[in-house]
C-alpha positions as CSV (number, residue, x, y, z in Angstrom):
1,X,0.0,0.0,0.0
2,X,1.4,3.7,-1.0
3,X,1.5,5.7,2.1
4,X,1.6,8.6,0.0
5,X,-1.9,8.4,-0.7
6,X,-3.1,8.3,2.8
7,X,-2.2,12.5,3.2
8,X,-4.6,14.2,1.3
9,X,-7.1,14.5,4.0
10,X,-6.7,16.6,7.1
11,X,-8.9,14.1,8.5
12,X,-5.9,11.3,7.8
13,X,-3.2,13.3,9.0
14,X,-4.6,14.5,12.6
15,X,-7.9,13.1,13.3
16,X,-7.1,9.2,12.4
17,X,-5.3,6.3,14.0
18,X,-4.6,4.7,10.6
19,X,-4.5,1.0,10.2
20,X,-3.4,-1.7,12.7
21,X,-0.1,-2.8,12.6
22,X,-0.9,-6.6,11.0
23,X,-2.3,-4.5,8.4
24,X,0.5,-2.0,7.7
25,X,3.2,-4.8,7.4
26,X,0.7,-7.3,5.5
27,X,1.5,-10.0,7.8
28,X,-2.0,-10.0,8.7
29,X,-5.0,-9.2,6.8
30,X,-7.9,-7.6,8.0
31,X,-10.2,-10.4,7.7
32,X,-8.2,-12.0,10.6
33,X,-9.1,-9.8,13.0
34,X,-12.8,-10.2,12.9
35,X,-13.8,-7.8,10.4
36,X,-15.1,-8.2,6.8
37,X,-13.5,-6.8,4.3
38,X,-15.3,-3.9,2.0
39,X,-14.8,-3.1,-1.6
40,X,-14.7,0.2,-3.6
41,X,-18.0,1.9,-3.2
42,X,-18.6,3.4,-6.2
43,X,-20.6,6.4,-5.2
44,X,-18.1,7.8,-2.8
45,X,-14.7,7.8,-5.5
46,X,-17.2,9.6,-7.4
47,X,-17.9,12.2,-4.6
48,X,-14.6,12.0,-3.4
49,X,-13.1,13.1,-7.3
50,X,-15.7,15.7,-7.5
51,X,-15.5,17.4,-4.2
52,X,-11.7,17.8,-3.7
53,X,-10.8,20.3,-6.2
54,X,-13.5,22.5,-4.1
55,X,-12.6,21.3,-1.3
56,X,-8.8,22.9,-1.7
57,X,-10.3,26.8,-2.3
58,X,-13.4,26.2,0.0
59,X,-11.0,25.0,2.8
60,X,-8.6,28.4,3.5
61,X,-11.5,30.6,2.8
62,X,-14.1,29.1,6.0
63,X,-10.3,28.9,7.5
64,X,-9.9,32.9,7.3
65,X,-13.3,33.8,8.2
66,X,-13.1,31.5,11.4
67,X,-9.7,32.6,12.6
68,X,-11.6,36.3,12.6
69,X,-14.2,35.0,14.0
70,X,-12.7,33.0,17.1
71,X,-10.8,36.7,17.7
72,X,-13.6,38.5,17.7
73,X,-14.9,36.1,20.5
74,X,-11.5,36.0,22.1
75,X,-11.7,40.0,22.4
76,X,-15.6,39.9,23.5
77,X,-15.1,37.6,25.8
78,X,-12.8,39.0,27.7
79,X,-13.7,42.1,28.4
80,X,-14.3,43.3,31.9
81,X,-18.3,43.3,32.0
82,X,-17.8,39.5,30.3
83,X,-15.6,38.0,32.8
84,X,-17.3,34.3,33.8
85,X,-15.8,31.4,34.7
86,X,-18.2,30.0,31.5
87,X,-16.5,32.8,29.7
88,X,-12.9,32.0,30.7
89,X,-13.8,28.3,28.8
90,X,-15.0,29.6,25.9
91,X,-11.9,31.9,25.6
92,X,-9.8,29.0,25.6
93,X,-12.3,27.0,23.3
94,X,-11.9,30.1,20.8
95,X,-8.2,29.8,21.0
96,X,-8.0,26.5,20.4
97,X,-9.9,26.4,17.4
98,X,-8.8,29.8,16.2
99,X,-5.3,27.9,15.9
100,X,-6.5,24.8,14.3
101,X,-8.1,26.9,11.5
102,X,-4.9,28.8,10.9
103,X,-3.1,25.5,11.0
104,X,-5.4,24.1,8.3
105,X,-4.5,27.4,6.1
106,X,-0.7,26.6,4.6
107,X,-1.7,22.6,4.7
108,X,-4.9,23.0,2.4
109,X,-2.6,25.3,0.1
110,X,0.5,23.1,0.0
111,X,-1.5,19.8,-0.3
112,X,-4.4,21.1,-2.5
113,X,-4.0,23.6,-4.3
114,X,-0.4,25.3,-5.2
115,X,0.5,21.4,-6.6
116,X,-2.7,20.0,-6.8
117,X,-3.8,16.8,-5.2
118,X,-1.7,14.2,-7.1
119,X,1.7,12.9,-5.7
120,X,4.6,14.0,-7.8
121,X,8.4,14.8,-6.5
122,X,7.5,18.9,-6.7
123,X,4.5,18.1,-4.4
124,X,5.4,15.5,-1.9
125,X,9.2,17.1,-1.2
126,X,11.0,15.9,2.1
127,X,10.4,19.2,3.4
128,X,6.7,19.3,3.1
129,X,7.0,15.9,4.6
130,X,8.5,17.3,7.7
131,X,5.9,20.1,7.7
132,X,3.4,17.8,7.5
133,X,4.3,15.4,10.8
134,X,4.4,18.9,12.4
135,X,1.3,19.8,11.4
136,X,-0.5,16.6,12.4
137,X,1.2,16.2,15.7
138,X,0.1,20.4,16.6
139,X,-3.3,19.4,14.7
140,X,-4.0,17.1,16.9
141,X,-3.2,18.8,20.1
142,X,-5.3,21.4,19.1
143,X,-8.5,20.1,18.2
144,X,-8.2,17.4,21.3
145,X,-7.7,20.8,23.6
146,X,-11.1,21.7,22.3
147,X,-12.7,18.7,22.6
148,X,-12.2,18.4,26.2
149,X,-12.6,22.1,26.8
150,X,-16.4,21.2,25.4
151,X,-17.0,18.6,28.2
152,X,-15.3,20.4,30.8
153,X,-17.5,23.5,29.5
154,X,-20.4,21.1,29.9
155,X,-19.5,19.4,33.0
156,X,-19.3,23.2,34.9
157,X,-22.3,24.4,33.0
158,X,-24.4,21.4,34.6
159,X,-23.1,22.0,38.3
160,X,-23.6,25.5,38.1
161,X,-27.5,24.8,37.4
162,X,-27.5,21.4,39.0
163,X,-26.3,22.3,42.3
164,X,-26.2,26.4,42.6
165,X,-24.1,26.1,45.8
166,X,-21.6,23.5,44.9
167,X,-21.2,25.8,41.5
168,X,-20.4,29.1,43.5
169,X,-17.8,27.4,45.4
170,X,-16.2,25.0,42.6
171,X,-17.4,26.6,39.0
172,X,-15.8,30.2,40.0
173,X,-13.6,31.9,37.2
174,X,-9.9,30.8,39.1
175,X,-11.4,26.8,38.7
176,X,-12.1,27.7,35.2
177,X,-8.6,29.1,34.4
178,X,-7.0,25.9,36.2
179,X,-9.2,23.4,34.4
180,X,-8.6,25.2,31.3
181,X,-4.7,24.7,32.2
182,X,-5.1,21.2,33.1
183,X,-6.9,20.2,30.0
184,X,-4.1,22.0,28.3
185,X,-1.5,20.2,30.0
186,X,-3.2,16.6,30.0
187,X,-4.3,16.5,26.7
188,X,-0.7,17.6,25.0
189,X,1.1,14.8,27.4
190,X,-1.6,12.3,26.0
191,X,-1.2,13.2,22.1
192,X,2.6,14.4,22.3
193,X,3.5,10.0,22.7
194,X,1.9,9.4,20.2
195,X,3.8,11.0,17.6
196,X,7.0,8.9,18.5
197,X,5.0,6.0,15.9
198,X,5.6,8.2,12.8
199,X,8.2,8.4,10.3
200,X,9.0,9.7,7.2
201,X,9.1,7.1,4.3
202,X,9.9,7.3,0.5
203,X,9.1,6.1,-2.8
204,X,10.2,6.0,-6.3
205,X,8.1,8.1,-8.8
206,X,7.9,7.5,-12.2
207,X,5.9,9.2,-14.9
208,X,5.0,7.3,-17.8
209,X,4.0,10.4,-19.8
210,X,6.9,12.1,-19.4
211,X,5.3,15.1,-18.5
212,X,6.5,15.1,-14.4
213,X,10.0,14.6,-13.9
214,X,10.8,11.2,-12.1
215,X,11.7,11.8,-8.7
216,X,11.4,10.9,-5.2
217,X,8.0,11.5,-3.2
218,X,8.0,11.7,0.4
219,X,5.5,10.9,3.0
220,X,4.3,9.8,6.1
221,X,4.2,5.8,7.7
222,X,4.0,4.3,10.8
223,X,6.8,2.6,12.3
224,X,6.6,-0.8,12.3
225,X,10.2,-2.4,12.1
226,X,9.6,-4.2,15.1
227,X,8.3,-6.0,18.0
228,X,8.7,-2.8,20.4
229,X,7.0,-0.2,17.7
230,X,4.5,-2.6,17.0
231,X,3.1,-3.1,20.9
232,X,3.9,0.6,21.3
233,X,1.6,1.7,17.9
234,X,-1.5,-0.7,19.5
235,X,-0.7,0.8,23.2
236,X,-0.8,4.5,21.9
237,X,-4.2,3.7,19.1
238,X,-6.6,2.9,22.4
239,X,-5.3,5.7,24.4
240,X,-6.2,7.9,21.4
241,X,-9.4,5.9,20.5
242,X,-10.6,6.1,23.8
243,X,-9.4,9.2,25.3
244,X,-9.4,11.5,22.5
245,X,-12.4,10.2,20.9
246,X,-15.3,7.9,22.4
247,X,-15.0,9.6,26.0
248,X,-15.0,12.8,25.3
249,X,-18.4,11.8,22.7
250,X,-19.9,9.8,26.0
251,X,-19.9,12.4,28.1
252,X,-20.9,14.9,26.0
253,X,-24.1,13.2,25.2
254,X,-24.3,12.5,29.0
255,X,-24.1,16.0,29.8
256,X,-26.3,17.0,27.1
257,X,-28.6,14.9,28.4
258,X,-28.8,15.7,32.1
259,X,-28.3,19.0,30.8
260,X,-32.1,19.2,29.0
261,X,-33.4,17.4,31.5
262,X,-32.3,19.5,34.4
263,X,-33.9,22.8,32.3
264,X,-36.9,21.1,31.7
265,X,-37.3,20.4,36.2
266,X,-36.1,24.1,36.7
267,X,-38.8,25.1,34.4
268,X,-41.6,23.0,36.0
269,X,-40.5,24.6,39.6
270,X,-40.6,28.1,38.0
271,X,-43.8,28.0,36.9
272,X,-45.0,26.4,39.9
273,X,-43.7,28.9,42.1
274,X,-44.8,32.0,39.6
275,X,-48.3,30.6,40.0
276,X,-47.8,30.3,44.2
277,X,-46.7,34.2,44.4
278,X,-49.5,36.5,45.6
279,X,-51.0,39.5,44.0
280,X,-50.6,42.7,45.4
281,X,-53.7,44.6,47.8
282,X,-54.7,47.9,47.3
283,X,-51.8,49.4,49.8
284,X,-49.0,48.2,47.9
285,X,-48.0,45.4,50.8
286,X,-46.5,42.9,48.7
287,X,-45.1,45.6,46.2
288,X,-41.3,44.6,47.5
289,X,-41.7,41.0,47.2
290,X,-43.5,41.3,43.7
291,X,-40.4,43.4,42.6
292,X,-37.8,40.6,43.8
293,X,-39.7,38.1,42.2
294,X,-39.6,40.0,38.8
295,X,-35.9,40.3,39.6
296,X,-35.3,36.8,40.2
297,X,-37.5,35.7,37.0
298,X,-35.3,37.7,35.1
299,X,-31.8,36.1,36.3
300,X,-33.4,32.9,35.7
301,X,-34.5,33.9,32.1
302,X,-30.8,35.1,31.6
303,X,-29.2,31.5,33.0
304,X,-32.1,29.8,31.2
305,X,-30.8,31.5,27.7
306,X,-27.0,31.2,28.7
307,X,-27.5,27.2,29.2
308,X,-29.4,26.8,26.3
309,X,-26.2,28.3,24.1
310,X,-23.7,26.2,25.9
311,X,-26.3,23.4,24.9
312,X,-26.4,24.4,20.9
313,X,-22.3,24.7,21.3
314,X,-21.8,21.0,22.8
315,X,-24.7,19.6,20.9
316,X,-23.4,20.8,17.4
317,X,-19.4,19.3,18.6
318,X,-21.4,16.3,19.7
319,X,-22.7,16.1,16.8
320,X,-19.6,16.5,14.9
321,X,-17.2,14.7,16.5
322,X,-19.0,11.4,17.0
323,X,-19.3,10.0,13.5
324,X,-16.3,11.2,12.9
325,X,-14.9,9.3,16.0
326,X,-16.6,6.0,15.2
327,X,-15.4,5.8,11.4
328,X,-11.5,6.6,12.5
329,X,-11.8,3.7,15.2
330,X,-13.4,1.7,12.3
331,X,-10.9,2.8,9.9
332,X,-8.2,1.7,12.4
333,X,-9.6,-1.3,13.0
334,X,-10.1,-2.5,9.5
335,X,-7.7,-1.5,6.1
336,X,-10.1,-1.8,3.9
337,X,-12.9,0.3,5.3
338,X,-10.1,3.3,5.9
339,X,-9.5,2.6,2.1
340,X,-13.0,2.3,0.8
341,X,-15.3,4.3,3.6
342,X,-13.4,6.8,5.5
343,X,-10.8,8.2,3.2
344,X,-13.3,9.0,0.4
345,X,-15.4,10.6,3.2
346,X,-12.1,12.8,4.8
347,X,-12.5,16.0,3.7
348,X,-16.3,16.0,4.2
349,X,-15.4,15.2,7.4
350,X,-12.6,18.1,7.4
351,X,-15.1,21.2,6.1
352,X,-17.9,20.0,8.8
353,X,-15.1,20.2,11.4
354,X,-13.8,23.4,10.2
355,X,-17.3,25.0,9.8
356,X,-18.1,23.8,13.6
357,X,-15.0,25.7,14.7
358,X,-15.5,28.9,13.3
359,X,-19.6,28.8,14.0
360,X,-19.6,29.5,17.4
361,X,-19.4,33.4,16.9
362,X,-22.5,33.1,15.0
363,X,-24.2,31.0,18.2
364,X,-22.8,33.5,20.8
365,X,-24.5,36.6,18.4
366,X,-27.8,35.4,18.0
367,X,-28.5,33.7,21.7
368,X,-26.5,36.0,23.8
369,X,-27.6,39.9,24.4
370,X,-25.0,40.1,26.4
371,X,-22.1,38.9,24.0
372,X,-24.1,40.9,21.3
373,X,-24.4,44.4,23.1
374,X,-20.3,43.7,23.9
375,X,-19.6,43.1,20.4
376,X,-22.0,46.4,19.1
377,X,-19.8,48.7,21.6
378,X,-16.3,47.4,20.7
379,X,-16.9,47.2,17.1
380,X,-19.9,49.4,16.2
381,X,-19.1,52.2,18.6
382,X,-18.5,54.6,16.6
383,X,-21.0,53.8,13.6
384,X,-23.7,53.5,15.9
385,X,-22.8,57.0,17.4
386,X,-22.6,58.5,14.1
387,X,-25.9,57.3,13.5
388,X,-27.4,58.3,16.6
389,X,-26.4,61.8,16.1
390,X,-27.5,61.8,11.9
391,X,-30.6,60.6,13.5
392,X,-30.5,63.6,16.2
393,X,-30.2,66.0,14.1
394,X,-32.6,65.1,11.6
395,X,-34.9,64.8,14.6
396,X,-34.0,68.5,15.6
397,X,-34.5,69.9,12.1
398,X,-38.1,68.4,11.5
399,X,-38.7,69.9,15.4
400,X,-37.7,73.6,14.2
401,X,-39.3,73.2,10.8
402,X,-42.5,72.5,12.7
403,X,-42.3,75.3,15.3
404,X,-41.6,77.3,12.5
405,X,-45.0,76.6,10.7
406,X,-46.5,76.6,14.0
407,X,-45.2,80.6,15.1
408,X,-46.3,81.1,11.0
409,X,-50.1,80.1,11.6
């Protein structure tokens, strides 16, 4: 099998666990392990040759527009009036995937479009090589920071609402900036191992046509020259597989769950207590508990509207990570459906990925007034004053013009 083939998808490079290590060497095939084999489908070459072209100008430009995006949150979100310890997460979500956009940027032109998507000796030089185990290994950091910033985000988002007291005391914005640390920390001492199982490899090139020099084209292969790299590759796949990917999809769809459900009981107690709170007499005597009851309804409505965000955020990762994490396991667990399924499918699954991690902005403008009225005053400032006084004085004008008729008659 050419290894050479395997990079064209982002999804490949940082997202995968490749094939098991029977596979790789051929000393086993995949049949033995339990799994049947799958042809060619077909349907997805066809998809696959159609879409890629786009897929290397479509690529950078959702890259640029998320990068701004994730800095405009980064510079909302932490301004003074913003500071939250839900805040300081999505700060560190925005970063996170702020850089894996900008990563994506010089990989989608190298490997897309400055040389196209074929593998020739100009393309696949030893230097892009290098570039590209760089890549993957920061890749993957990256995207694994914000996958477990997502369920921490979760998991303090659900004791915050779950148990008020307990979420004063342990969901404050100093826990937030040391679980945001410790995600940080832990994640890159999980992935960093893993990149000790790649190499660079090589291959002759030859053109029949004459049209491509012949050459050299290098790429990127597992290590698999013995016992020792072997154990090591299977050790290092189920730590990824599990840690990286399945967990983090578990509890998000845990949390999501007790999440909705925990809105839904707050929701039954507030009405019940809204229809328990007595009208006011003729002297006003109730007047000062109506007007903390209308204060509290309102602090509620602003949680309620806060959790229901966080919910569209981890919902839409949940929702984009899982498949994703399922095919790579099965990918890694079977040659030929990593052949046949999942690298057709790869950069699909790249521009949902991308698109997830540059849509938050859009989520944080339409269900937060809070974010929103930020963003107007940092960005708009000015416009908005301009207006305001355009508006003023036409306002002023049509007042005089008026009296003027008026002293006239």
């Amino acid at each position: 099998m050419n290894y050479s083939d395997l990079t064209s998808s982002f999804s490949n490079m940082t997202y995968n666990f490749t094939l098991p290590m029977s596979s790789q060497n051929g000393s086993a095939p995949a049949a033995d392990m339990g799994v049947v084999g799958i042809g060619k489908v077909p349907e997805l070459l066809a998809f696959r040759n159609w879409y890629q072209p786009i897929h290397g100008y479509l690529a950078p430009i959702i890259c640029v527009f998320g990068v701004a995006a994730n800095i405009l949150n980064i510079v909302v979100l932490t301004r003074k009036n913003m500071q939250t310890s839900t805040n300081v997460i999505l700060t560190g979500l925005a970063i996170s995937d702020g850089l894996t956009m900008a990563a994506y940027i010089p990989y989608a032109l190298l490997m897309y479009v400055i040389h196209g998507t074929k593998s020739t000796p100009i393309r696949d030089t030893y230097q892009v090589a290098q570039f590209q185990m760089g890549y993957a290994l920061f890749s993957v950091v990256v995207h694994s920071i914000s996958i477990w910033l997502t369920v921490t985000l979760a998991l303090f988002r659900y004791i915050f609402i779950r148990f008020p007291r307990l979420g004063a005391q342990y969901c404050n914005i100093h826990k937030a900036k040391v679980a945001v640390m410790a995600v940080v920390v832990v994640v890159t001492l999980v992935c960093v191992p893993y990149s000790v199982n790649f190499t660079i490899g090589s291959d002759l090139f030859t053109d029949k046509t004459g049209s491509i020099p012949n050459g050299t084209t290098y790429f990127i292969q597992m290590k698999n020259t013995n016992d020792f790299e072997k154990i090591l590759y299977n050790v290092n796949f189920w730590i990824q597989a599990l840690l990286i990917k399945l967990l983090p999809s578990f509890l998000l769809t845990i949390f999501s769950i007790l999440l909705v459900n925990t809105m839904r009981n707050a929701e039954k107690r507030r009405k019940k207590l809204l229809n328990n709170v007595p009208l006011s007499d003729e002297n006003g005597a109730t007047s000062t508990s109506s007007t903390t009851t209308s204060a509290r309804k309102q602090k509620k409505s602003r949680s309620n509207r806060t959790t229901k965000m966080l919910l569209a955020v981890v919902i839409l990762f949940l929702l984009t990570e899982t498949p994703q994490g399922v095919l790579n396991v099965m990918g890694g667990l079977d040659e030929s459906f990593f052949l046949h399924i999942y690298l057709p499918l790869g950069d699909l699954l790249d521009i949902i990925t991308l698109i997830n991690n540059g849509i938050n902005f859009v989520l944080y403008c339409t269900m937060s007034k809070q974010f929103r009225d930020t963003f107007l005053k940092l960005f708009l400032k000015n416009v908005l004053h301009q207006e305001y006084r355009r508006t003023k004085n036409t306002y002023t004008s049509a007042q005089a013009t008026q009296a003027t008729k008026d002293s006239d008659v």
